[in-house]
MIVO-412937 format. One record per residue (C-alpha): z, x, y; residue in one letter. Coordinates in steps of 0.05 Angstrom, whole numbers, plus 5000, padded with zeros to 4 digits. Layout:
N
ZXYA ...
END
This chain:
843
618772961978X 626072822015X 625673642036X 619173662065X 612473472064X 606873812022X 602774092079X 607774642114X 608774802036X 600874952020X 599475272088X 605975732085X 603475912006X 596376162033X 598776452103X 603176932063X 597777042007X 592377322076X 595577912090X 596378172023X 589277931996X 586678332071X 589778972051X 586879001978X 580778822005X 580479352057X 583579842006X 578579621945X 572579511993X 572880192029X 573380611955X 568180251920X 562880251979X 563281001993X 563681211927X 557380801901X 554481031956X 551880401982X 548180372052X 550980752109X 551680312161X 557779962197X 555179342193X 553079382117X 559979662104X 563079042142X 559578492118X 561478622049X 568278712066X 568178042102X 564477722037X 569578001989X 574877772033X 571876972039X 570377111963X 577877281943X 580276631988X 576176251944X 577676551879X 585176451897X 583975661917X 581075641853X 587075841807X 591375501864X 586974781839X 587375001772X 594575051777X 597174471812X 592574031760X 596074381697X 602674101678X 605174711649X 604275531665X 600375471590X 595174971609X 594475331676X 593076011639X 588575671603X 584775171660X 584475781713X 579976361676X 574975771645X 572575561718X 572576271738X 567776371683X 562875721692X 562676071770X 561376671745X 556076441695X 551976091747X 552676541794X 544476751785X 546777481754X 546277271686X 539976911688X 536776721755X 535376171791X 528176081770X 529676121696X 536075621695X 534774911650X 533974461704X 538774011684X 544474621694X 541974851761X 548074501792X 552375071770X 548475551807X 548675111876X 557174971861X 558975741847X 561776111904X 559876771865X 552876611878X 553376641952X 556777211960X 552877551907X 546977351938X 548977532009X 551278231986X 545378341949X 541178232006X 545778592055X 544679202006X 537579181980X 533578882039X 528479392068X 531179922024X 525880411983X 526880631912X 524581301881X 523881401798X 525482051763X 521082201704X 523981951652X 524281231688X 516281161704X 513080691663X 509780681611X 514881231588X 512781841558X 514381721485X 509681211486X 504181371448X 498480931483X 500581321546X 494181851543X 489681251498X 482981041522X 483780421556X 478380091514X 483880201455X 489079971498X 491580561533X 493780751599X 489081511603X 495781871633X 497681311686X 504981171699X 508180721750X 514580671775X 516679991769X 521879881833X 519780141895X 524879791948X 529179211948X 525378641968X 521478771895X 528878581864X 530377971911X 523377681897X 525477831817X 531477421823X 528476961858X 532277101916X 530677021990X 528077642037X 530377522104X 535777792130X 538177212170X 539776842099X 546177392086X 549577012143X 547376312115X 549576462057X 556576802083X 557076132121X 556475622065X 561176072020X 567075992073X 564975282075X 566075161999X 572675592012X 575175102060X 573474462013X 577074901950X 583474942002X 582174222019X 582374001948X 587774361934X 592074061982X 591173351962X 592273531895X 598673851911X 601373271945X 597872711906X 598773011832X 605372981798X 607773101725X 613172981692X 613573221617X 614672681562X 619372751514X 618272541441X 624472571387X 621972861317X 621772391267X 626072611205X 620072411159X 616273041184X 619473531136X 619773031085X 623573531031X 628573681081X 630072901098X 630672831017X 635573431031X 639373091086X 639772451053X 642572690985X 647873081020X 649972601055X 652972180998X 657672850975X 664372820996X 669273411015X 666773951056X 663274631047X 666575311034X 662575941023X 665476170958X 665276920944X 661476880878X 656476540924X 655177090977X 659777670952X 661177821029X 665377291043X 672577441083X 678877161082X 678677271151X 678577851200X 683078191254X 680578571314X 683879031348X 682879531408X 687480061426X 686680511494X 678980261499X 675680531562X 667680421587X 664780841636X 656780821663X 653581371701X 650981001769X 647781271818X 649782021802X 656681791798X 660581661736X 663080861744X 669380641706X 668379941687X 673879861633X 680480261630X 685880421572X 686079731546X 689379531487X 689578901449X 688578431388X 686477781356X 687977541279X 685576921251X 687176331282X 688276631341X 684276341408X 684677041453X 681976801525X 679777401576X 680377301642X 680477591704X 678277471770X 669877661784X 668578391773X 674978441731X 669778661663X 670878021624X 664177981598X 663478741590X 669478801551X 667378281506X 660978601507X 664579291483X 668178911424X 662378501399X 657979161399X 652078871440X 653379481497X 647780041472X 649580411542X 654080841567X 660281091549X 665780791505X 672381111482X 677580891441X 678180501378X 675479791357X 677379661289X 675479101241X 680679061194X 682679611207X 676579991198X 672680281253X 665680201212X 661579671250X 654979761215X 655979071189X 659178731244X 654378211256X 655478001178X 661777651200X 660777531271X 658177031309X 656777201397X 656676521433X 652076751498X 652876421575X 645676211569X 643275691521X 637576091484X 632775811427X 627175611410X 625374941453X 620874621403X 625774611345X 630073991325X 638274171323X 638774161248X 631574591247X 635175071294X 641674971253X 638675131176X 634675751211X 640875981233X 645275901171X 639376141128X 637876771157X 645676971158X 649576491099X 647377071040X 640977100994X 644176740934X 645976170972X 641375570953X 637575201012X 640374610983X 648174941004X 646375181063X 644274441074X 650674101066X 653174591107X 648274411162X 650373671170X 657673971160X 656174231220X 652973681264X 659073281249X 662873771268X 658673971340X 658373201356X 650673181348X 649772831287X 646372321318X 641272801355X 640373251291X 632873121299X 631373211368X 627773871397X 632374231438X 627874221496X 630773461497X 637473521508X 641973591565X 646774141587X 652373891536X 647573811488X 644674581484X 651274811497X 653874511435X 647374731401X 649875511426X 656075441390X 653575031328X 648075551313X 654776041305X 658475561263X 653675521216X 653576201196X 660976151172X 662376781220X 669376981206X 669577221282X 667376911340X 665977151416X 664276601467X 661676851539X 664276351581X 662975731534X 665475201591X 661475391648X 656774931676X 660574351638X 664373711669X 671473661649X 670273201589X 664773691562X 668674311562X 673973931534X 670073721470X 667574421479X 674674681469X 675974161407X 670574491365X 673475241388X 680275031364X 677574671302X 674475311285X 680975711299X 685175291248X 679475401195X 682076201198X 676676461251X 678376911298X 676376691375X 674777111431X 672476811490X 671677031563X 673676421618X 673576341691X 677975921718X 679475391669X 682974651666X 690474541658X 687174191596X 682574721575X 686775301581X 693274961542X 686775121474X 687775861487X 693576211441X 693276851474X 691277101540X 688077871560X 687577801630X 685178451673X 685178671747X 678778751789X 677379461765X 677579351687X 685079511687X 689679071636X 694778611669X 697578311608X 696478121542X 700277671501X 701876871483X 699276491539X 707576181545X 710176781557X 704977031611X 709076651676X 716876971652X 713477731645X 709677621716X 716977411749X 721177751714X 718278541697X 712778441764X 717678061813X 712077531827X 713776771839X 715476301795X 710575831767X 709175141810X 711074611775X 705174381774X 700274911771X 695375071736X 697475771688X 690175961687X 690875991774X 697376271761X 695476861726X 688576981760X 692776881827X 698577371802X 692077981779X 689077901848X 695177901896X 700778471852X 697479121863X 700779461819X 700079011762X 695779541723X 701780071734X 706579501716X 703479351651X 702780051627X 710680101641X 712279491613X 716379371543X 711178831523X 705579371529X 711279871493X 711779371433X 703179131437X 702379911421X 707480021377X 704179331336X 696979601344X 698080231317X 703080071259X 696579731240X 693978921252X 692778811178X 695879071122X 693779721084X 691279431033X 685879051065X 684579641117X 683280111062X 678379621023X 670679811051X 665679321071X 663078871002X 656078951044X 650779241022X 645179011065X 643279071134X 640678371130X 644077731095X 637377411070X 631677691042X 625177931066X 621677341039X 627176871055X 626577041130X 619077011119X 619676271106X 624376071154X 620076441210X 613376211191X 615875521183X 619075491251X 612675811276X 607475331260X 611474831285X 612875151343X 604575131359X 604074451327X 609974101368X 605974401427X 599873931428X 597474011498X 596974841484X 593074711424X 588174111455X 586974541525X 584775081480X 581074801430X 577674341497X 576374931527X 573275331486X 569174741469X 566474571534X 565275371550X 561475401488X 556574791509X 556474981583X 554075751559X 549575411505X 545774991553X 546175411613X 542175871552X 538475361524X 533575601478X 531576291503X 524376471485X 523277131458X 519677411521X 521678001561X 527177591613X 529177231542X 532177931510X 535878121569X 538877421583X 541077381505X 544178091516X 548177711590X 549877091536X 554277561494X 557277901547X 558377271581X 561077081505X 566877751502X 568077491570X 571476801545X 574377141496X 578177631532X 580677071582X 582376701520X 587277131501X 590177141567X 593976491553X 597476811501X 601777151554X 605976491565X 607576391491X 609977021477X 614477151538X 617876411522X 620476611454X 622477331483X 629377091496X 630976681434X 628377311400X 632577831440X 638377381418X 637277381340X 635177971322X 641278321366X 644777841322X 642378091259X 637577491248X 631177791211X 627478361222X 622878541270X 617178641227X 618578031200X 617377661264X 611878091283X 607777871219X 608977091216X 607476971288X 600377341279X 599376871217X 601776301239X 596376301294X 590676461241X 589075811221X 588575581294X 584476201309X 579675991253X 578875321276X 577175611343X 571876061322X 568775531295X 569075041356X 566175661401X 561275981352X 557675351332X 554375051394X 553275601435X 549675951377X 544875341361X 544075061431X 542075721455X 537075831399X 539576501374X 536276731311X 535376131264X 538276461197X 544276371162X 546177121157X 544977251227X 550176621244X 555576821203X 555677511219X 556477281289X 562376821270X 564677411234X 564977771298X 567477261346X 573077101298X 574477881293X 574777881371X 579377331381X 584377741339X 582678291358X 583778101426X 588777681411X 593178311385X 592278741447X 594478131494X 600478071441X 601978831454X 602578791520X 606178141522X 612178501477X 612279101519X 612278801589X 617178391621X 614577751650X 607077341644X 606377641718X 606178351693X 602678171636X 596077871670X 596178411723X 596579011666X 591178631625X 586578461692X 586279201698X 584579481636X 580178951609X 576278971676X 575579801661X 573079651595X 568679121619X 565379521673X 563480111622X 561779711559X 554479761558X 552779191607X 553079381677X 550780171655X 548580391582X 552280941560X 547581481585X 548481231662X 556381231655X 558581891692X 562082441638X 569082381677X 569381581644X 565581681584X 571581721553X 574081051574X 566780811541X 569380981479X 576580671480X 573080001508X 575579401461X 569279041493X 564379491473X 564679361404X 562878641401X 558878691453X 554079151416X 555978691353X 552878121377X 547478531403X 545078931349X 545278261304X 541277881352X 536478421368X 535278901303X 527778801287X 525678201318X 518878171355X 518978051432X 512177971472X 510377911539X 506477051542X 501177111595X 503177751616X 510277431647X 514878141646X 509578641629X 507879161682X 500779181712X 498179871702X 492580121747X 487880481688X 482080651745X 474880671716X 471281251742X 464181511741X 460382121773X 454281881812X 448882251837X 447982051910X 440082091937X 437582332002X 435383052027X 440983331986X 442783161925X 450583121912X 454982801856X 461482341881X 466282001839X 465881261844X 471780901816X 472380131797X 479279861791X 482979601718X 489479391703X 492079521635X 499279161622X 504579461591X 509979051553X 516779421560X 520278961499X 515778851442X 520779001393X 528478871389X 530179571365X 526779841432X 531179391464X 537279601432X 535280361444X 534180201528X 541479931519X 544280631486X 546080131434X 546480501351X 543980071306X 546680411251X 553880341277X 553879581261X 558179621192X 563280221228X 564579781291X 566479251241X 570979681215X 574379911280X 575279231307X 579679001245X 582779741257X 583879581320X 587178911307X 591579261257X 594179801310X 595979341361X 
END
């Protein structure tokens, strides 16, 4: 509000947003029109354009509302598709006007859809004439009262066709016939897209949120507060014994010697690190530095093993061994960015941490002690049950390095572990470093531009020239004499800063590199390295490992599925917009529905309810996207770092969702299915819960698959737009399956709508009886009553006198002939079962 005011924001949001939504328009409009074929004329062709570009304005103020009432991108995924449907719903396609409860023919008035779909429909349809082949004239010709007497209650032969122009389909939707209504009708729908823009405006100056925070109560994992307070009265602290893990290390050396990185870039080979050699034993705190582009962060990259990339020569060796198979066993990488999981508490995040990597025979009681152990030692023992998500920059940052600690690594590399941090907090930052240095760890940390009192932590320092080049390496007191004395730089200020010394000393010698290489202290480095960092005896000893993984595959099941209900639980809003939602779309479908007699319109709306049905469904799922790319991450993080496994992950966050997706089915199946009076048995109910439950996951799992392989929720809803509006299109609704042209048949097939679409249908429809009350639906057949007549007068002659009759012929009497006009298999109904849980289990 200080900035600017909320107006030039909104206007400068939807100016940009015209020119983009005018070319997919024109793009979109001008393919579909010619190809269907539609009515060749420029202003036909025009309007609709103009229609679909007032349409899109509106659909866009609509998730723009939707939106800026949300408080989070979750609720908005949610809020956003379930007005989109209501419009869509009322729009007058799925049932019309004339046939809407009066009580829900508000939503037909409030839906921009209807406008436009009525103005297009009379812009297409109006004065046009319709022709039927054959096999479309009714009553068909497998109809076997076609050649009956009409006293029997046959037609003699006769056949209609049913259509003849447009204005017969306007009157059937109860639409109007003039043509002057398409503009009317153009008109109010940029009216309504004006008030959306309106509306949108005051709510984005006028609504503000601000998330609340809540701190976790220790009492809601009550065995791990009986944990916590049992501990808590041992004394001493705890050491990972070797009977206990059989992995454990009396610490570990690393050491590089003549290292080099190179990328291909751009056609060109790119040297990012060059001939570097180095080391770090326990205890020691080994800072790189360098000023930016130097290769700090790829060179501890290199070491730590996280570069899967290019090209790396040289030797890393582990105590003395070159094997890093099970380097993240005893390693711990302390990332820039403060990655976890926002909903857990500290010690949640700690005891994942430690029990995932502390060894399989190491009881959760242990691992504990060793948590509190910990919080003492981080400084957060009086936030140890707070979610992350509540804590400040110091905070997470300590929560980064505590999460490390834990695990009892025996080496530790920190990216940059100060940055972002006031003096005091890098200094307590430092403390816990050093405190894990005199415990026997070895540190490796990357810096920039440290504190007097920061730096004076660091034992050693490895500081390299823009380039990747080494300037030095050695103790950090003897960096200022070897700059003087073997480079012939100046003396250090008296009082300056050693870190701006050194960084000062790489940036202006250019030949420091050269200087290095030449140097005695590089001679004697070498000469150290490859005499060997750590004696034979310990070089020559393999790894006591045995196991990829520290914990068990049930052990990481627990953790992970633990972690993951809570996740959803600690996330109340998610769960309550959901649940809400799928609520009120269940009641809004169920009354807009309400009670469908079995008549001719009846069957057909039933078969719009379930599509109408998939259709919520497969928005659902849409706000799954958010969810998944949040944890993405925390999840990059752990299982580079040796965490769980994949699978592992996989499984427990499709469970831990089931018993939510349960209580969901039942929220959505109940009161559309009774309010709409679908058939009133119990077999017929719960096979349709069957199915809707089967959708949501299955659903569910292809919205998951393409939230793991795409990068962002962006992506995600554009990829899924696309294909589930292909499947939608040729599932059986808009065109059976016999009308679908052979070049997308094939798409037909693969549709994950289809199935439960023709679910729902063929356990609604399958023998029930449909009639035609009063003759409402059934088509008037002229059955013409003629007689031969001899005429009198001079001369005699015979003419054929012929007295009108209607016989009327009742499309729908039974729901298998329904189910056959839809292309729809009856006999499929136990295989597409099948498929859809095959389906769930492929994605």
């Amino acid at each position: 509000r200080r900035y600017f005011a909320a107006i030039p924001l909104f206007f400068s949001s939807i100016t940009l947003f015209i020119p983009f939504l005018a070319t997919d328009i024109a793009v979109f409009g001008s393919l579909a029109y010619w190809l269907a074929a539609l009515r060749e004329t420029a202003e036909a062709f025009f309007f609709l354009v103009l229609v679909a570009f007032i349409l899109g304005f509106a659909c866009d103020s609509v998730y723009r509302i939707g939106a800026y009432i949300s408080p989070s991108l979750t609720v908005a995924q949610n809020l956003g598709p379930s007005i989109f449907v209501m419009f869509i719903a009322g729009a007058g396609f799925f049932i019309s006007r004339n046939r809407m409860p009066e009580w829900m023919i508000w939503t037909f008035w409030g839906s921009p859809f209807r406008y436009a779909y009525e103005a297009l429909t009379i812009n297409e349809l109006l004065g046009v004439r319709f022709y039927c082949d054959p096999d479309e004239l009714q009553p068909p010709a497998s109809d076997p009262l076609l050649f009956a007497p009409y006293e029997l209650g046959g037609y003699e032969g006769n056949q209609i066709c049913p259509i003849q122009s447009g204005t017969q389909v306007l009157i059937a939707q109860d639409m109007e016939t003039e043509e002057e209504w398409k503009w009317i009708w153009m008109s109010v729908l940029f009216g309504i897209t004006v008030m959306l823009n309106v509306m949108g405006y005051l709510l984005l100056r006028c609504v503000w949120w601000s998330e609340p925070l809540h701190r976790i109560s220790p009492k809601e994992d009550v065995k791990q507060s009986q944990y916590s307070l049992a501990l808590k009265s041992r004394a001493g602290s705890f050491v990972m014994s070797k009977q206990q893990t059989k992995q454990s290390l009396s610490g570990v050396s690393v050491s590089i010697s003549n290292l080099s990185y190179e990328v291909d870039f751009e056609g060109n080979t790119k040297h990012l690190l060059s001939d570097i050699s180095a080391y770090a034993k326990p205890g020691m705190i080994v800072a790189l530095m360098g000023p930016s582009g130097a290769g700090k962060t790829t060179l501890l990259d290199v070491i730590a093993g996280r570069k899967t990339g290019g090209r790396i020569s040289g030797k890393i060796e582990f105590n003395g061994k070159t094997d890093t198979r099970y380097l993240h066993r005893f390693s711990g990488y302390v990332e820039q960015m403060n990655i976890h999981i926002e909903t857990a508490t500290v010690k949640e995040a700690f005891f994942f941490s430690a029990r995932t990597r502390c060894g399989a025979d190491v009881c959760d009681e242990d691992i504990l002690y060793r948590v509190e152990d910990v919080l003492v030692q981080v400084g957060l023992e009086d936030k140890a049950d707070y979610m992350i998500q509540e804590l400040g920059m110091v905070g997470r940052k300590l929560v980064t390095i505590g999460v490390e600690i834990v695990a009892d690594c025996e080496v530790l590399f920190l990216d940059e572990p100060t940055s972002g941090l006031d003096s005091l907090a890098a200094l307590k930052v430092m403390k816990i470093i050093d405190n894990c240095a005199s415990e026997g760890k070895t540190i490796i940390c990357t810096i920039h531009q440290p504190s007097f009192t920061v730096f004076q932590y660091f034992s050693h320092l490895l500081l390299l020239k823009r380039g990747g080049e080494l300037a030095y390496f050695g103790r950090v007191e003897n960096m200022p004499a070897y700059f003087q004395e073997t480079c012939g730089f100046r003396a250090l200020g008296k009082s300056e800063n050693p870190a701006d010394y050194a960084l000062d000393a790489a940036t202006a010698i250019e030949s420091v590199a050269q200087d290095w290489a030449q140097s005695e202290s590089a001679e004697k480095n070498s000469e150290f390295i490859s005499k060997g960092v750590v004696p034979e005896s310990i070089a020559s000893k393999e790894w006591e490992y045995d196991t990829y993984y520290a914990s068990t595959a049930w052990q990481q099941f627990k953790v992970l599925y633990k972690r993951a209900v809570k996740k959803l639980w600690r996330n109340p809003m998610f769960l309550r917009v959901k649940s809400i939602k799928l609520l009120i779309l269940s009641v809004f479908l169920g009354l807009l529905f309400f009670q469908r007699p079995d008549d001719q319109p009846g069957a057909r709306e039933r078969f719009s309810l379930f599509f109408a049905l998939v259709l919520v469904i497969v928005l659902n799922a849409y706000g799954m996207f958010p969810v998944i790319t949040a944890d993405r991450p925390a999840f990059y993080r752990e299982t580079s770092g040796g965490f769980y496994r994949e699978s592992i992950y996989l499984l427990t966050f499709i469970m831990s969702d089931l018993p939510f997706t349960l209580i969901h089915t039942t929220v959505f199946s109940i009161p559309v299915y009774w309010i709409s009076g679908l058939a009133a048995n119990a077999g017929t109910f719960f096979f349709f819960w069957m199915i809707t439950f089967l959708s949501f996951l299955m659903l569910s799992s292809f919205v998951i698959f393409l939230g793991f392989a795409l990068p962002a929720v962006e992506a995600g809803n554009l990829i899924a737009g696309i294909l589930t509006l292909c499947f939608n299109m040729v599932a059986g609704f808009f065109l059976p399956k016999r009308d679908i042209p052979p070049y997308y048949i094939w798409l037909h097939y693969i549709s994950i709508v289809r199935f439960p679409l023709e679910l729902y249908a063929i356990n609604e429809f399958e023998d029930e009886d449909y009639h035609c009350p009063n003759n409402e639906g059934a088509y008037p057949i002229p059955v013409p009553d003629c007689n031969v007549t001899n005429v009198g007068g001079p001369v005699q002659s015979l003419v054929q006198v012929c007295s009108p009759r209607v016989q009327f012929y009742c499309p729908i009497e039974n729901g298998n002939e329904f189910l056959d006009l839809l292309d729809i298999d009856k006999s499929m109904k136990w295989p597409w079962v099948g498929i859809m849980i095959g389906i769930y289990a492929i994605f």
